[in-house]
C-alpha positions as CSV (number, residue, x, y, z in Angstrom):
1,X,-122.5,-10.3,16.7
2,X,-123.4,-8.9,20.1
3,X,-119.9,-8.4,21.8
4,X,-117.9,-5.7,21.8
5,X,-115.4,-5.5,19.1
6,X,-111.5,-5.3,20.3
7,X,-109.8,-2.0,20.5
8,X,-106.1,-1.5,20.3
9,X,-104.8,-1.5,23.8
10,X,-107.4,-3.4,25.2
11,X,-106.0,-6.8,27.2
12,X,-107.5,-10.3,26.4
13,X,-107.5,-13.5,28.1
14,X,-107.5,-16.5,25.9
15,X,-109.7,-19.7,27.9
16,X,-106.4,-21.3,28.8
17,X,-105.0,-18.9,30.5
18,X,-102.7,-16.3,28.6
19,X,-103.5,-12.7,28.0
20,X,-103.2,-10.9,25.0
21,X,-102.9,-7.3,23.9
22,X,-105.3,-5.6,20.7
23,X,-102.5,-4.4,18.3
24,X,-105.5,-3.3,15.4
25,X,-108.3,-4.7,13.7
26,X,-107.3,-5.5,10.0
27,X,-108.8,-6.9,6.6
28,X,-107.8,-10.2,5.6
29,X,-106.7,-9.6,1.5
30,X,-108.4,-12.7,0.8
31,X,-111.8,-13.1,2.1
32,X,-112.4,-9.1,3.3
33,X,-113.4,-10.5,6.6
34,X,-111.9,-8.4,9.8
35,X,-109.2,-9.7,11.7
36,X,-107.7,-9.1,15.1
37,X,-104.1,-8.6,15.6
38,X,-102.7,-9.6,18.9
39,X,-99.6,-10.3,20.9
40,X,-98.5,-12.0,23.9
41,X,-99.0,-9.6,26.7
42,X,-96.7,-11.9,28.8
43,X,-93.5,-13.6,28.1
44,X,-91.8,-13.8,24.5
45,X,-93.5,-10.9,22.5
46,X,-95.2,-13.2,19.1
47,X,-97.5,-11.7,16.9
48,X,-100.9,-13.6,16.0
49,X,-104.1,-13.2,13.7
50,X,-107.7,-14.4,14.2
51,X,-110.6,-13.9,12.3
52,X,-112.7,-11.5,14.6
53,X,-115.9,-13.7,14.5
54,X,-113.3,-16.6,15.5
55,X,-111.5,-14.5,18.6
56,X,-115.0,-13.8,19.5
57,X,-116.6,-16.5,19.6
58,X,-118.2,-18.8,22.1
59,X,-116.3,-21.4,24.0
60,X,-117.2,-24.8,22.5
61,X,-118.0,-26.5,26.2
62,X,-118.4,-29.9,25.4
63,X,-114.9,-30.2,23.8
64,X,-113.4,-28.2,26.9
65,X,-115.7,-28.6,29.7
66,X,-113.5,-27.7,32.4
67,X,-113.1,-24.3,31.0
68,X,-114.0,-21.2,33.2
69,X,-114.6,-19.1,30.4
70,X,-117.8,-18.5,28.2
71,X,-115.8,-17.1,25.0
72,X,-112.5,-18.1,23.8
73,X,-111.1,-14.5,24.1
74,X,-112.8,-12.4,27.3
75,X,-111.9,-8.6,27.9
76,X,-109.8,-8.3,30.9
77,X,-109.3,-4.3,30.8
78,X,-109.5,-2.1,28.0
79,X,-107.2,1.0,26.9
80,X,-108.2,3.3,29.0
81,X,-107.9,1.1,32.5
82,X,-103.9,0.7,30.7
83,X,-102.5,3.3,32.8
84,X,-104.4,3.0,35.9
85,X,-103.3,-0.6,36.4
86,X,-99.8,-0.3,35.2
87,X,-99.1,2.2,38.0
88,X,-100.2,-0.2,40.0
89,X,-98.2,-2.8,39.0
90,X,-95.5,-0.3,39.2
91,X,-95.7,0.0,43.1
92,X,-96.0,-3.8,43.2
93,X,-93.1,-4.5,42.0
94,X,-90.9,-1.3,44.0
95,X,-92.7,-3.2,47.0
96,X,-91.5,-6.5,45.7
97,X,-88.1,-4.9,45.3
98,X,-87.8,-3.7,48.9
99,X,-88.9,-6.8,50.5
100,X,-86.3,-9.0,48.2
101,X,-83.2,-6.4,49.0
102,X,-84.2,-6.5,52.9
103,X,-83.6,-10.6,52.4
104,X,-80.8,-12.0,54.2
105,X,-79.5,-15.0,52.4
106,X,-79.1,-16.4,49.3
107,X,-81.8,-19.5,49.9
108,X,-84.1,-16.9,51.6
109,X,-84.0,-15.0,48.4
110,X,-84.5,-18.4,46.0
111,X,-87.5,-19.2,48.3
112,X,-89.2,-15.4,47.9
113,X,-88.6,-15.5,44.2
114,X,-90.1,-18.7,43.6
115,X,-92.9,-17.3,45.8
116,X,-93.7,-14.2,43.9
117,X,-92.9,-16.0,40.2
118,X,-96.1,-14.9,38.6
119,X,-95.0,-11.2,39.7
120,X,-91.8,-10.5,39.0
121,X,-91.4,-8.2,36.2
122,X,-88.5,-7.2,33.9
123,X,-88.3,-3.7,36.7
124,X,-88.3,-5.8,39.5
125,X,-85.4,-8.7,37.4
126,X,-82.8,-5.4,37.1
127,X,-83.0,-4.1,40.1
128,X,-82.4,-7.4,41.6
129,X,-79.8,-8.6,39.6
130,X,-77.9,-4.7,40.1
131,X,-78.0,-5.5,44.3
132,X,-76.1,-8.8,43.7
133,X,-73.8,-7.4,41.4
134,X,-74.9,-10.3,39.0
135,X,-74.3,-8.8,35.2
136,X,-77.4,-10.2,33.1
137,X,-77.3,-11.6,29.6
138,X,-80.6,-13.4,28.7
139,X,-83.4,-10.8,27.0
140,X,-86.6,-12.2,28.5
141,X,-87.9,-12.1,31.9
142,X,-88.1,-15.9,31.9
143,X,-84.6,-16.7,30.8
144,X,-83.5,-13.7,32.7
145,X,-85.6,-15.1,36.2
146,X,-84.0,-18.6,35.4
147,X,-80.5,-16.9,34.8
148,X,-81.0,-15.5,38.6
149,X,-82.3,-18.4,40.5
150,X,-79.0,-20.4,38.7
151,X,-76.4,-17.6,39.9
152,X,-78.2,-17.2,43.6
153,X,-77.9,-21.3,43.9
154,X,-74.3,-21.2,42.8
155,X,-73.7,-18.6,44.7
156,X,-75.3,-20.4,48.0
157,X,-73.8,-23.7,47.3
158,X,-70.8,-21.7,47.0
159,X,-70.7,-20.2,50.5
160,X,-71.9,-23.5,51.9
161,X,-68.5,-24.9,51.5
162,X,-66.3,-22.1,52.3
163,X,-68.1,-22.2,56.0
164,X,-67.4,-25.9,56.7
C-alpha cells in the first residue's frame, strides 16, 4: 500500500461528501487485519470501522463515475493543521456572529441563516439564540438550527399581525 496510513486527528473526506475524523488504528480480533476508527466530523457524532486496505482504497469509477475523488477516503488536513484551521474557523464564526446581531428583522435574519447554513457552528447557534432571548432545547446543531429558523418565523409571522 502506497498511501499514507490515517493518524488520529487527521480529517477525512469520504467520495460523497462527509468528513470524517481518525479516532485510532485498531486490530480486528478476528482476522488481525488493521482497522480505522472514525467519526462524523459533522453533524450527529456516530462511530464507524473500516478495514484500512478498504478506507484506503481506490474509488471504483465505473460504478460511481461522477465521483470527484480518486480514493474513497482522501486526507483533507491532518493533526497538526487541527489547530491552525480551528482558529480559523473560530473568527469565522465571531464574524458570522456580528454580521447576524447587526440584522434588523426577523426575515432578514431567516434569509442570512439560510445563507450561511453550511457555516454555522454550535458557537455561532448560542450566541444567536442568547441575542433573541430564545432558550434552546435540541442537542445538535441541526435540530438546534431548525429549532431557530422555527422560533424567528413564529416570531415574524407573529409581528406581521400585530402591525396590521
Amino acid at each position: 500500500m502506497d498511501r499514507r496510513i490515517p493518524k488520529k486527528g487527521d480529517i477525512y473526506r469520504h467520495f460523497k461528501g462527509r468528513k470524517y475524523k481518525i479516532l485510532d488504528i485498531a486490530v480486528c480480533t478476528e482476522t488481525g487485519e488493521d482497522m480505522v476508527i472514525f467519526e462524523t466530523a459533522e453533524g450527529a457524532r456516530k462511530v464507524f470501522a473500516s478495514f484500512l486496505e478498504t478506507f484506503l482504497s481506490p474509488l471504483d469509477t465505473g460504478k460511481y463515475p461522477h465521483a470527484d475523488q480518486k480514493y474513497r477516503f482522501e486526507l483533507c488536513r491532518d493533526a497538526r493543521d487541527r489547530d491552525l484551521l480551528g482558529l480559523k474557523r473560530h473568527g469565522n464564526t465571531t464574524s458570522l456572529i456580528l454580521e447576524f446581531l447587526d440584522l434588523n428583522d426577523n426575515e432578514e435574519r431567516i434569509q442570512f441563516l439560510q445563507k450561511h447554513q453550511s457555516e454555522i457552528d454550535a458557537r455561532f447557534l448560542t450566541a444567536a439564540s442568547e441575542s433573541l432571548e430564545f432558550v434552546e432545547n435540541a442537542e445538535t446543531v441541526e435540530e438546534r438550527y431548525a429549532a431557530l429558523i422555527r422560533f424567528l418565523k413564529t416570531k415574524s409571522r407573529y409581528e406581521s399581525r400585530r402591525m396590521r
